[in-house]
C-alpha positions in Angstrom: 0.0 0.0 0.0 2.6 2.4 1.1 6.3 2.1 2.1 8.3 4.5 3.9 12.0 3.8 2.9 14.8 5.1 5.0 12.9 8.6 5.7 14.8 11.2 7.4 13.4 14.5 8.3 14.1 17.7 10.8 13.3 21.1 11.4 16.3 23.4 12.5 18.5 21.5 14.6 15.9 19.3 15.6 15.3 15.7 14.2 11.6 14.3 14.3 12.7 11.3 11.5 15.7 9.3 11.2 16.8 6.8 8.5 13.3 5.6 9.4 11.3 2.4 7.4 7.9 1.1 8.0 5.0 -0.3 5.6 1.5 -0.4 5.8 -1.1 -2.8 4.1 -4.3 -3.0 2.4 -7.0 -2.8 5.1 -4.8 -2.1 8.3 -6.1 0.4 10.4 -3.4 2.3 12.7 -3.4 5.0 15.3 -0.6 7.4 15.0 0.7 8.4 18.9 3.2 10.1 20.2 3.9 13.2 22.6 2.9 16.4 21.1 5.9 17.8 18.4 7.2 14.5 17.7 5.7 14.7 14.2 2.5 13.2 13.7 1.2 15.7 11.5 4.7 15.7 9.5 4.6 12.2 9.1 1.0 12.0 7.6 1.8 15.5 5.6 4.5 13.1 3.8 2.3 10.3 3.2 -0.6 12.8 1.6 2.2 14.1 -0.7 2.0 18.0 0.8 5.3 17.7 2.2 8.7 15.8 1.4 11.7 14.1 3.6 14.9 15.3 3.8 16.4 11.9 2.7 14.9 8.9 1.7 11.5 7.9 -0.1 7.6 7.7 0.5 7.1 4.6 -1.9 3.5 4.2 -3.1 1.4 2.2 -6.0 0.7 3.3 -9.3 -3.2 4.3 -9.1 -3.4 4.8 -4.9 -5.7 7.7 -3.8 -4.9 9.5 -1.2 -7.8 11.5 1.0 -5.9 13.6 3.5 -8.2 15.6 6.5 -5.6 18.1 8.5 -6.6 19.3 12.2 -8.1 22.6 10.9 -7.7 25.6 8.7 -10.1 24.1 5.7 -12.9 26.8 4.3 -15.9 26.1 1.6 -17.7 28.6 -0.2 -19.4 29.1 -3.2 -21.6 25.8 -3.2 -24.0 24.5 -1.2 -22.9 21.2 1.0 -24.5 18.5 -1.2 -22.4 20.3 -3.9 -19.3 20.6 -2.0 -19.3 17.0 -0.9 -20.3 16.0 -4.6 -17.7 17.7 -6.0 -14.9 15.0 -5.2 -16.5 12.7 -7.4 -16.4 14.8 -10.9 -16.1 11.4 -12.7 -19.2 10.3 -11.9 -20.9 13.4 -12.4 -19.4 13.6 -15.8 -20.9 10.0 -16.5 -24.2 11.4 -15.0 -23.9 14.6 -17.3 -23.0 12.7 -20.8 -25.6 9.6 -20.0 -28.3 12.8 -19.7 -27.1 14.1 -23.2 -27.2 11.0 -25.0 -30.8 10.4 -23.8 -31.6 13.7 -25.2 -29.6 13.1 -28.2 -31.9 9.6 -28.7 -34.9 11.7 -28.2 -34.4 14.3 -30.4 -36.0 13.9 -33.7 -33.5 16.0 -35.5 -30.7 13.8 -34.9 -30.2 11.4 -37.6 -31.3 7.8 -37.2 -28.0 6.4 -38.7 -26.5 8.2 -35.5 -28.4 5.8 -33.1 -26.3 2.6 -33.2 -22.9 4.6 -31.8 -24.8 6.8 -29.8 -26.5 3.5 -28.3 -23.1 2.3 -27.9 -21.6 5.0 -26.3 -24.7 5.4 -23.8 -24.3 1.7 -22.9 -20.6 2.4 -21.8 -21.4 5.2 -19.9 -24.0 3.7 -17.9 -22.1 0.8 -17.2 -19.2 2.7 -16.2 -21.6 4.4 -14.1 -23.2 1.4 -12.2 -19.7 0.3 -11.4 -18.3 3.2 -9.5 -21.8 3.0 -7.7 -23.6 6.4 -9.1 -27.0 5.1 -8.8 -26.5 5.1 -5.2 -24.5 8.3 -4.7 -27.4 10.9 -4.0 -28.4 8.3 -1.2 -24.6 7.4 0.5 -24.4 11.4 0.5 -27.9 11.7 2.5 -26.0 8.9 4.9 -22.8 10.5 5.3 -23.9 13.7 6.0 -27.1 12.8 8.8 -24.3 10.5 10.3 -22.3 13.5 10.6 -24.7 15.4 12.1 -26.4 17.5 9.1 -29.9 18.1 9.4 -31.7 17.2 6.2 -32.8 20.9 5.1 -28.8 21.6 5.6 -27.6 20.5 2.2 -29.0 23.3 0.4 -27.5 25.5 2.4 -24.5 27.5 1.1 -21.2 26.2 3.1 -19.7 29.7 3.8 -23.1 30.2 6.4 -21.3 27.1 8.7 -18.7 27.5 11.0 -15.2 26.1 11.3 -16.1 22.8 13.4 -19.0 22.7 10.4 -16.3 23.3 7.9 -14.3 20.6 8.8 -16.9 18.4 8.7 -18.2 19.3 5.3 -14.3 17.9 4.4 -15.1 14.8 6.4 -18.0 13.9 4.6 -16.4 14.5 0.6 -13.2 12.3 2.2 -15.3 9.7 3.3 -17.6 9.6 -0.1 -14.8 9.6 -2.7 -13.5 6.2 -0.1 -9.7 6.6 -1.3 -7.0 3.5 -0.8 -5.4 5.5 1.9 -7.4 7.4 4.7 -5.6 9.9 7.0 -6.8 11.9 9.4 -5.9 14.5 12.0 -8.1 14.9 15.1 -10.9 14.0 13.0 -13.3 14.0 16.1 -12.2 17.2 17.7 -15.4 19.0 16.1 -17.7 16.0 16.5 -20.3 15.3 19.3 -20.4 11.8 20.7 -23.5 11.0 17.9 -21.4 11.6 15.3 -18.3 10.1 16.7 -19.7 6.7 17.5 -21.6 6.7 13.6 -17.6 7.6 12.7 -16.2 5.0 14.3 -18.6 2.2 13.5 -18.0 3.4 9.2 -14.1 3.6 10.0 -14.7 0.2 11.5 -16.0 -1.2 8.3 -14.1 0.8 6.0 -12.2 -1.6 2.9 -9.0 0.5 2.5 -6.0 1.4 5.0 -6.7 4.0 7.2 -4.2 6.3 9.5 -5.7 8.6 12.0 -4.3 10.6 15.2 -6.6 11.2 17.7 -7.1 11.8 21.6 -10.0 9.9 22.2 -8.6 6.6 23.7 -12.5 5.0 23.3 -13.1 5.9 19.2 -8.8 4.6 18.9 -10.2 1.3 20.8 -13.1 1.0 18.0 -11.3 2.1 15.1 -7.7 0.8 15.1 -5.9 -2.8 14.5 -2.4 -1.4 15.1 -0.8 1.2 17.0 2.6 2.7 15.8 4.3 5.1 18.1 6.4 8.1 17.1 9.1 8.1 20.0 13.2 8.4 19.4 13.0 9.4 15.8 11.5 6.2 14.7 8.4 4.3 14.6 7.7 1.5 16.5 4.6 -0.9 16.0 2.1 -1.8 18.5 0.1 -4.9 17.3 -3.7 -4.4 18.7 -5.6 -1.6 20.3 -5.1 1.5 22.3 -5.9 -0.1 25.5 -3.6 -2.8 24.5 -0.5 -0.4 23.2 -0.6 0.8 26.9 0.3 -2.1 28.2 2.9 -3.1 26.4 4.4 -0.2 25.7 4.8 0.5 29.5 6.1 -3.0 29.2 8.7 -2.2 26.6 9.8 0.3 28.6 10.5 -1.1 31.7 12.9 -3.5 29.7 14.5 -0.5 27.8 15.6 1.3 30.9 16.4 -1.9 32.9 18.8 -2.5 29.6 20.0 0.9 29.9 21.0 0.3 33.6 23.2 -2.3 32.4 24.8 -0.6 29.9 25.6 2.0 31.9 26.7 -0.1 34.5 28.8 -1.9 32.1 30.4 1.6 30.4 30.7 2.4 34.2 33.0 -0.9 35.0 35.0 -0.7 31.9 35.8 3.0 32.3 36.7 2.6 35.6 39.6 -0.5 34.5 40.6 1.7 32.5 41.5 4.5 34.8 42.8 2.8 37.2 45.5 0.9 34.3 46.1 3.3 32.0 49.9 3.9 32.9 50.6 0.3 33.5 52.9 -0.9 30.7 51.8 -4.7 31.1 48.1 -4.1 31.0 48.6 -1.6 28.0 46.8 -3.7 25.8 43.8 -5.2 27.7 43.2 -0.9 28.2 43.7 -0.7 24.2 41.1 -3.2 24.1 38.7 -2.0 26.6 39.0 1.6 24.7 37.7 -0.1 21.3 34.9 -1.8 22.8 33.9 1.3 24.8 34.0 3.2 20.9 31.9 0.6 19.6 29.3 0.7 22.0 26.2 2.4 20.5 24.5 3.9 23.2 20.3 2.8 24.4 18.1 5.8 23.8 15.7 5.9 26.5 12.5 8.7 26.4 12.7 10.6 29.5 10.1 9.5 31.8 6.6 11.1 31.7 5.8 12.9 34.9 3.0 12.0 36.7 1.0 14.6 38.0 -1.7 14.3 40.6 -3.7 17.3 41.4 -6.4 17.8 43.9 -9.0 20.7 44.1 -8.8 23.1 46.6 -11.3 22.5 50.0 -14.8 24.2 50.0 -17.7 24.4 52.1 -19.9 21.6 51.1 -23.6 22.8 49.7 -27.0 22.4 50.5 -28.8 19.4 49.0 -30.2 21.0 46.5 -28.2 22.6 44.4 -29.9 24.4 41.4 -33.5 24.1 40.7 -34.9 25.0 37.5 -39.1 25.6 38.0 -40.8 25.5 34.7 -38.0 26.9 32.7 -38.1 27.7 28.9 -35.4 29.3 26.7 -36.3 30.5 23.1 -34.0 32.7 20.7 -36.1 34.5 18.2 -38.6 32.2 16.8 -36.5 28.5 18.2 -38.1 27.1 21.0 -34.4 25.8 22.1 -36.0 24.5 25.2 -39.7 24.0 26.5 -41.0 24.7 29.6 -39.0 21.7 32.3 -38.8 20.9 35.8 -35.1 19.5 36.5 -33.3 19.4 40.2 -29.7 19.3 40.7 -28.6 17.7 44.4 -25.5 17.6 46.0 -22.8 15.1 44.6 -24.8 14.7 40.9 -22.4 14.1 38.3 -24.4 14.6 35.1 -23.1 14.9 31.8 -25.3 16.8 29.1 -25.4 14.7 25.5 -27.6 15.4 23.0 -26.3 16.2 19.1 -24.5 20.0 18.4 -26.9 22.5 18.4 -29.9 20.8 20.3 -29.3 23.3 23.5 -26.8 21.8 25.5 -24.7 24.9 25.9 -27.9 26.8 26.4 -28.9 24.6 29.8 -25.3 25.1 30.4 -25.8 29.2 30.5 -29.4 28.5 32.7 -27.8 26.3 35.0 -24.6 28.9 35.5 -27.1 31.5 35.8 -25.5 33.5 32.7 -28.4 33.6 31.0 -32.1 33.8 32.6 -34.7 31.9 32.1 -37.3 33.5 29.6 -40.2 31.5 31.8 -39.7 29.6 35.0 -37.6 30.2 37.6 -33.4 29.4 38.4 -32.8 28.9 42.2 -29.9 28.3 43.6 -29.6 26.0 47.0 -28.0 26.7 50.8 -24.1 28.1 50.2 -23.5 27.1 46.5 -20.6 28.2 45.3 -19.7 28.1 41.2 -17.1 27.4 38.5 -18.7 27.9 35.3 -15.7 26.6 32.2 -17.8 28.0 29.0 -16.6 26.6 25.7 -14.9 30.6 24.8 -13.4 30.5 27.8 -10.0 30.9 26.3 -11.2 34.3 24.8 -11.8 35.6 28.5 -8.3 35.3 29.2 -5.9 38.9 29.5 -3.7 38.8 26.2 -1.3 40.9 28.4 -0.5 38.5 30.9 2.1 35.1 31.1 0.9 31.6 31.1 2.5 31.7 34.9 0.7 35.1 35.9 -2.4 34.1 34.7 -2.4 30.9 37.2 -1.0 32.8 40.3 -3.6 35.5 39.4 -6.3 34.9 42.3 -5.2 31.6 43.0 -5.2 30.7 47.0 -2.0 31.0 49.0 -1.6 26.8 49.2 -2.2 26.1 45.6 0.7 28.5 44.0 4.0 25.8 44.8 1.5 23.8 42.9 1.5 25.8 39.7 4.4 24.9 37.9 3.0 21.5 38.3 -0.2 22.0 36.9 1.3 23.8 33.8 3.2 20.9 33.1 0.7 18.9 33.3 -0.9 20.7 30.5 1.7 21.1 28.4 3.2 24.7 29.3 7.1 23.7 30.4 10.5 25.9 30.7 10.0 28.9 29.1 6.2 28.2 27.7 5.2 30.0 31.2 6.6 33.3 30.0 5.1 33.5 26.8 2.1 36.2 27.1 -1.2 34.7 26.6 -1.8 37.2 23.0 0.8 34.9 21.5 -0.9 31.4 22.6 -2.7 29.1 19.5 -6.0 28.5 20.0 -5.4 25.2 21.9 -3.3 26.6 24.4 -5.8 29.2 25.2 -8.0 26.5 26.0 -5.6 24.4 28.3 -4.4 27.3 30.1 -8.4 28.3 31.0 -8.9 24.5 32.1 -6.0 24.7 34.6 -6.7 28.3 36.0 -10.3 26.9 36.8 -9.1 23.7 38.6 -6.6 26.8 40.9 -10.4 27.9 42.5 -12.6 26.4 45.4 -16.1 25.2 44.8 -18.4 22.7 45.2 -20.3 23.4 42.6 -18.4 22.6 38.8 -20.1 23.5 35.4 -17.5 22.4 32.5 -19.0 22.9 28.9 -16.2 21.2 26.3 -13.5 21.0 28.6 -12.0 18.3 27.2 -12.0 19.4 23.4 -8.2 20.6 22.6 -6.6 18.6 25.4 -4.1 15.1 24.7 -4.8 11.9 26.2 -2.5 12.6 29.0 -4.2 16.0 30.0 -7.3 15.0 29.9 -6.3 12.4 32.4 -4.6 14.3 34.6 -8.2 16.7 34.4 -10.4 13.2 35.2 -8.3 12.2 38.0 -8.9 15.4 39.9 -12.9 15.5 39.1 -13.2 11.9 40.3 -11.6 13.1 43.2 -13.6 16.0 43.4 -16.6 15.6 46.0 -18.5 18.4 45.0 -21.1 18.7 42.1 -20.6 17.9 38.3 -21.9 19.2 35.5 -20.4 18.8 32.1 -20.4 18.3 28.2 -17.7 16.6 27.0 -17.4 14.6 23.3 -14.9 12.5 24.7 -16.4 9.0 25.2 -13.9 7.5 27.6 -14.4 10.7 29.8 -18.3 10.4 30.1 -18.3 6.8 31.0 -15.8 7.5 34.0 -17.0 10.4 35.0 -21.0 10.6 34.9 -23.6 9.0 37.1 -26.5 10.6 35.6 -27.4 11.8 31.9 -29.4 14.5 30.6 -31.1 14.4 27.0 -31.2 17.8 25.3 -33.1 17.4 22.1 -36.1 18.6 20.6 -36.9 21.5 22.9 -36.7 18.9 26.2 -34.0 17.8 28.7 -34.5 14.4 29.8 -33.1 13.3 32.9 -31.7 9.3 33.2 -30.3 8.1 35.8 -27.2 5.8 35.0 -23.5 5.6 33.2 -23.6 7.0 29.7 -23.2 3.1 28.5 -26.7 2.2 30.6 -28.3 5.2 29.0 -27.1 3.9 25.5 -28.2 0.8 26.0 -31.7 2.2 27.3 -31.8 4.2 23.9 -31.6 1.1 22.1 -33.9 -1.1 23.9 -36.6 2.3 23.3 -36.0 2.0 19.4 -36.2 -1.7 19.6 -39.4 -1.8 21.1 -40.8 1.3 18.9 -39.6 -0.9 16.1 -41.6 -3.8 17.2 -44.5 -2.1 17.7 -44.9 -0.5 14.0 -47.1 -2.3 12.0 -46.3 -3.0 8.4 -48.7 -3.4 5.9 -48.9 -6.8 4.1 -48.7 -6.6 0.1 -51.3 -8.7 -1.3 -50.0 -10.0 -5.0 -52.7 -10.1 -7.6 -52.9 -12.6 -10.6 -54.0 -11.8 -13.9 -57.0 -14.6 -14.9 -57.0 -15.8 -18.1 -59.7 -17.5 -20.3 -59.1 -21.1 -19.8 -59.1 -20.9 -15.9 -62.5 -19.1 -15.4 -64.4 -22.1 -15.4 -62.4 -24.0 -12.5 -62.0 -20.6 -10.6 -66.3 -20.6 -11.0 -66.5 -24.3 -9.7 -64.1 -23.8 -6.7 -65.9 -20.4 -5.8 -68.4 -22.1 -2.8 -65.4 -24.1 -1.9 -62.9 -21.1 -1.9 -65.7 -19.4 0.4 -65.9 -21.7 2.9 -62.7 -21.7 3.4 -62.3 -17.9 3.7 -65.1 -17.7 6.2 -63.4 -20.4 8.1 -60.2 -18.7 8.0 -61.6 -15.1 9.1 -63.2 -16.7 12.0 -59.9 -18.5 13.1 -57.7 -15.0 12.6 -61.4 -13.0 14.5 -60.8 -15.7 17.5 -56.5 -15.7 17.0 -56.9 -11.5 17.5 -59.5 -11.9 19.7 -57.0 -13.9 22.3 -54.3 -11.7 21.6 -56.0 -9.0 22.9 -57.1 -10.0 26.0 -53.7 -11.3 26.4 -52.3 -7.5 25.7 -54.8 -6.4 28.0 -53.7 -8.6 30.7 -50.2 -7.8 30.0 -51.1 -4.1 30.0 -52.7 -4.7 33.7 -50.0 -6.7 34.9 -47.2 -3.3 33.7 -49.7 -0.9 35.3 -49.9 -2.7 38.8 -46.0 -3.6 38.7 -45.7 0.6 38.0 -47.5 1.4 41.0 -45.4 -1.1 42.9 -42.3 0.7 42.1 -44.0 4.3 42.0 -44.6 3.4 45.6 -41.5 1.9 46.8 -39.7 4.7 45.3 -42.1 7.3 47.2 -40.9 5.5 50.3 -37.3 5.3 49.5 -37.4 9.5 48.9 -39.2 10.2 52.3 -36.6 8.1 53.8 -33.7 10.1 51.5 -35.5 13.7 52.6 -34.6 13.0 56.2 -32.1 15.5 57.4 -29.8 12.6 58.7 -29.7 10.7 55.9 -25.8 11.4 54.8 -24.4 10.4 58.5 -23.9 6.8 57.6 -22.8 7.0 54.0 -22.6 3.3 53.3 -26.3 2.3 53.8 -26.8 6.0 52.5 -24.8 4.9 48.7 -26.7 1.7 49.3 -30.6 3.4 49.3 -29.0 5.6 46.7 -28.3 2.9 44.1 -31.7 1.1 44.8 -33.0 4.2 44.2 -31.8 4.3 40.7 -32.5 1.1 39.6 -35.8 1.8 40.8 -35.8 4.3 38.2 -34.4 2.7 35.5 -36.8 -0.2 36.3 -39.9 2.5 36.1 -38.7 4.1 33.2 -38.5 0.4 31.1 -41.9 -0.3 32.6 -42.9 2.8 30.8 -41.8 2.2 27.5 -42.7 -0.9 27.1 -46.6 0.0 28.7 -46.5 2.6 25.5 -45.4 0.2 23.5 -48.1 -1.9 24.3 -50.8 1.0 23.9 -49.4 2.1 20.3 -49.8 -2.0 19.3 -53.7 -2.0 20.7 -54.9 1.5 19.0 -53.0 -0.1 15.8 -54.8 -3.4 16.0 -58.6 -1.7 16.6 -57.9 0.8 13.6 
């Protein structure tokens, strides 16, 4: 597929390549890794063709595409996004254009009839040409693509220059993944992707037929996607057979025998010098030192990466709330004519960790701004409980930082007394070290911005967190330093984040934004996944299809043994509508009975639940916190239980009103 042979490559006095050879296959799937500036990005820039090594070759087959997706910078304008998307695959539309020509050309009764035969010849090409690079089903995988990706439908005929950046990059997502080139690489391809699209991008990356190369810093979409892991480390790349979760282990592995070998060496070196020394002016052992000094010239010393610090941080103390913490009473929010959300009820109590999901654009960010108090209800009320005390990250944070001031100033900048030794710390933890802290903040790339505002907010007490996005332009190893300290963190949680791996640790309870509602569940991300697809199963089973009844055409010759099986043929439909009248008939007492049975197992629940919260409302309830976690956790389940019964009651109730229509 393609072969990297003896690539070397450097900027300034600093070598990210050298003498370096690897191959990839048809099919193979890879994650590229590595700290940050050891050359990821070079190394697929090479591959795409946009930049060349120093020495050595990028070896690839005659007839490979190539689809390359960088990290950002790409614009559209000037057609609308079924257009753009389309416009990768000019062949096709070309086939398309000329097959529409030649149909006009047959049609048109000033052409000459002698013309016909080639022009029927040439149309028959074309179409055939056509089926085979799949153009009869290219309007429909564009319509797939683009929903997946998190288009609404009425957003193809919109011009691309009205979408923003995050939009942009997935308009060059979507043409990428149409035009399904030999060799797939992509940079941060989920860093402007909610978790709907990402988990509809990493079950088609999953399936896809060619060799695919991608960076990313979402360990759960590298665990779906990739086969292979190859790590940029020493100047070279070295190969991880399996996944991410996998490359972890054995990496850490790999280097625990590196350094143990690199003990050795050195102690080795160490002993050999040292004989040296101490015989250097001693005629009779002149040449066992002569010998001793080659072997120390020929020794080729182990390169060992400097060990990754790690960082533990811990938020500073605050008082502890109230039990209830923020209470939204009949809340709406509307901009202009969008109804972004209808009129809800939602309580937030002490030690929630709730993460908001819901696709981009269906109001997340706008219960976000309610819940932080930034914005005000337009209906309803926002209340906030007994000594709550707020950090609200909003996804411009950055912005809000002073241009004027260094990365280091802006952390010591109102941070408490006992968490400024921990600074420099915390910086390095997210990727500001040396003389990154002096840079002023004006200079800093968007990224930075971003990690410098996450660290700053983890510098101030509260017990009450509200992170929108925190996650988005942070590495693997940031973003764990970040979930170590909020599992830690014994305050409330409230957060989006499009990082999959981060949800699932961190959230206990989900909220639903979509469609003008926030529903709450109560569970991991995974249970409310798998609650989501038990609902569409159920709806599924519950629509009816209609039956197509084939019809025969009767000819002459069987009209007179159709006329002497009629009274037979009637009987036998009379017999057979009573037998589906009786068959329906005990269905539905048996739905009936089923339907009891949910309602009286709902008001079982509904009332052991009531119980359970009278019980939880008692003022002494936190003082023994085991059998308190314990009551807790069969509360939920009563929940989940309740919710289930629910759906599947409905469920029942569409399947009777479908039956009696």
């Amino acid at each position: 597929m393609i072969h990297l042979s003896a690539i070397s490559k450097g900027f300034g006095a600093r070598t990210l390549l050298q003498e370096v050879t690897w191959q990839l296959g048809p099919g193979d799937r890879v994650g590229l890794c590595g700290p940050n500036g050891a050359g990821k990005t070079t190394l697929l820039k090479m591959m795409a063709g946009s930049e060349d090594p120093d020495t050595g070759r990028v070896v690839k087959p005659n007839g490979l595409t190539v689809g390359y997706l960088p990290q950002d910078g790409l614009v559209h304008s000037g057609r609308t996004v079924v257009d753009e998307v389309k416009c990768g695959q000019q062949q096709v539309l070309d086939l398309k254009r000329e097959m529409h020509s030649l149909e006009h050309q047959l049609g048109d009764a000033s052409v000459p009839a002698a013309d016909h035969p080639r022009l029927l010849e040439r149309y028959s090409e074309a179409q055939e040409a056509f089926e085979r690079q799949d153009g009869y089903a290219l309007d429909q995988r564009v319509d797939t693509i683009l929903r997946g990706l998190g288009f609404a439908k009425e957003d193809g005929k919109r011009q691309c220059h009205t979408f923003s950046g995050g939009w942009q990059m997935r308009i060059a997502l979507a043409t990428l993944l149409l035009g399904r080139p030999n060799l797939l690489l992509l940079d941060e391809p989920t860093n402007h992707l909610d978790l709907e699209a990402r988990n509809w991008l990493e079950t088609y990356l999953a399936e896809y037929p060619h060799a695919v190369i991608l960076v990313s810093h979402d360990r759960f979409f590298l665990d779906a996607v990739v086969t292979r892991i190859t790590e940029i480390s020493l100047k070279t790349l070295t190969d991880y057979p399996g996944t991410y979760s996998t490359y972890i282990s054995e990496r850490d592995a790999r280097l625990a025998r590196l350094r143990e070998a690199k003990r050795r060496q050195d102690d080795e070196i160490a002993r050999v010098r040292q004989f040296v020394n101490r015989f250097r002016y001693q005629a009779t052992k002149a040449a066992q030192v002569q010998s001793r000094l080659k072997m120390l010239s020929k020794i080729v010393p182990i390169e060992v990466p400097p060990e990754r610090k790690v960082v533990h941080f811990k938020f500073p103390k605050c008082r502890k709330s109230g039990r209830s913490v923020i209470t939204l009473a009949g809340a709406s929010k509307a901009y202009n004519t969008t109804a972004v959300l209808r009129p809800f009820e939602l309580l937030i109590e002490r030690g929630s960790r709730i993460a908001l999901v819901g696709p981009n654009g269906s109001g997340k960010s706008t219960l976000m701004r309610l819940l932080a108090g930034v914005e005000s209800p337009d209906t309803g009320s926002r209340t906030e409980g007994h000594q709550f005390t707020m950090q609200y990250f909003a996804q411009d944070e950055a912005s809000r930082l002073e241009p004027t001031l260094t990365v280091h100033d802006t952390l010591v900048a109102g941070a408490p007394l006992d968490a400024v030794p921990a600074i420099r710390n915390i910086l390095g933890a997210f990727l500001f070290s040396e003389d990154d802290v002096y840079k002023r903040v004006g200079v800093l790339s968007g990224g930075e911005r971003t990690r410098l505002a996450v660290a700053r907010m983890l510098l101030h007490p509260a017990n009450t967190l509200l992170l929108d996005e925190p996650t988005n332009h942070l590495d693997i190893d940031s973003t764990d330093v970040l979930l170590e300290a909020l599992m830690a963190f014994d305050g409330t949680l409230i957060f989006v984040s499009h990082d999959r791996y981060f949800v699932d640790r961190l959230a206990t309870q989900i909220i639903e934004v979509g469609q003008g509602e926030a529903l709450v569940y109560p569970g991991t991300y995974e249970e409310f996944c798998w609650n989501r697809t038990q609902r569409v199963a159920i709806n599924k089973m519950s629509t009816t299809r209609p039956i197509k009844q084939s019809t025969q055409k009767v000819t002459g010759r069987t009209k007179v043994a159709d006329q002497k099986r009629a009274p037979a043929d009637a009987r036998k439909r009379r017999r057979l509508a009573a037998d589906a009248r009786k068959r329906q008939q005990r269905s539905v007492e048996a739905q009936h009975r089923r339907v009891t049975a949910i309602e009286q197992k709902i008001n079982d629940r509904e009332a052991a639940l009531k119980k359970l919260e009278v019980t939880m409302s008692q003022p002494d309830f936190y003082k023994e916190p085991k059998s308190a976690n314990t009551l807790v956790a069969e509360h939920q389940a009563l929940m989940w239980e309740i919710g289930d019964l629910m759906h599947e009651w409905e469920a029942l109730q569409n399947t009777s009103e479908s039956k009696r229509k």
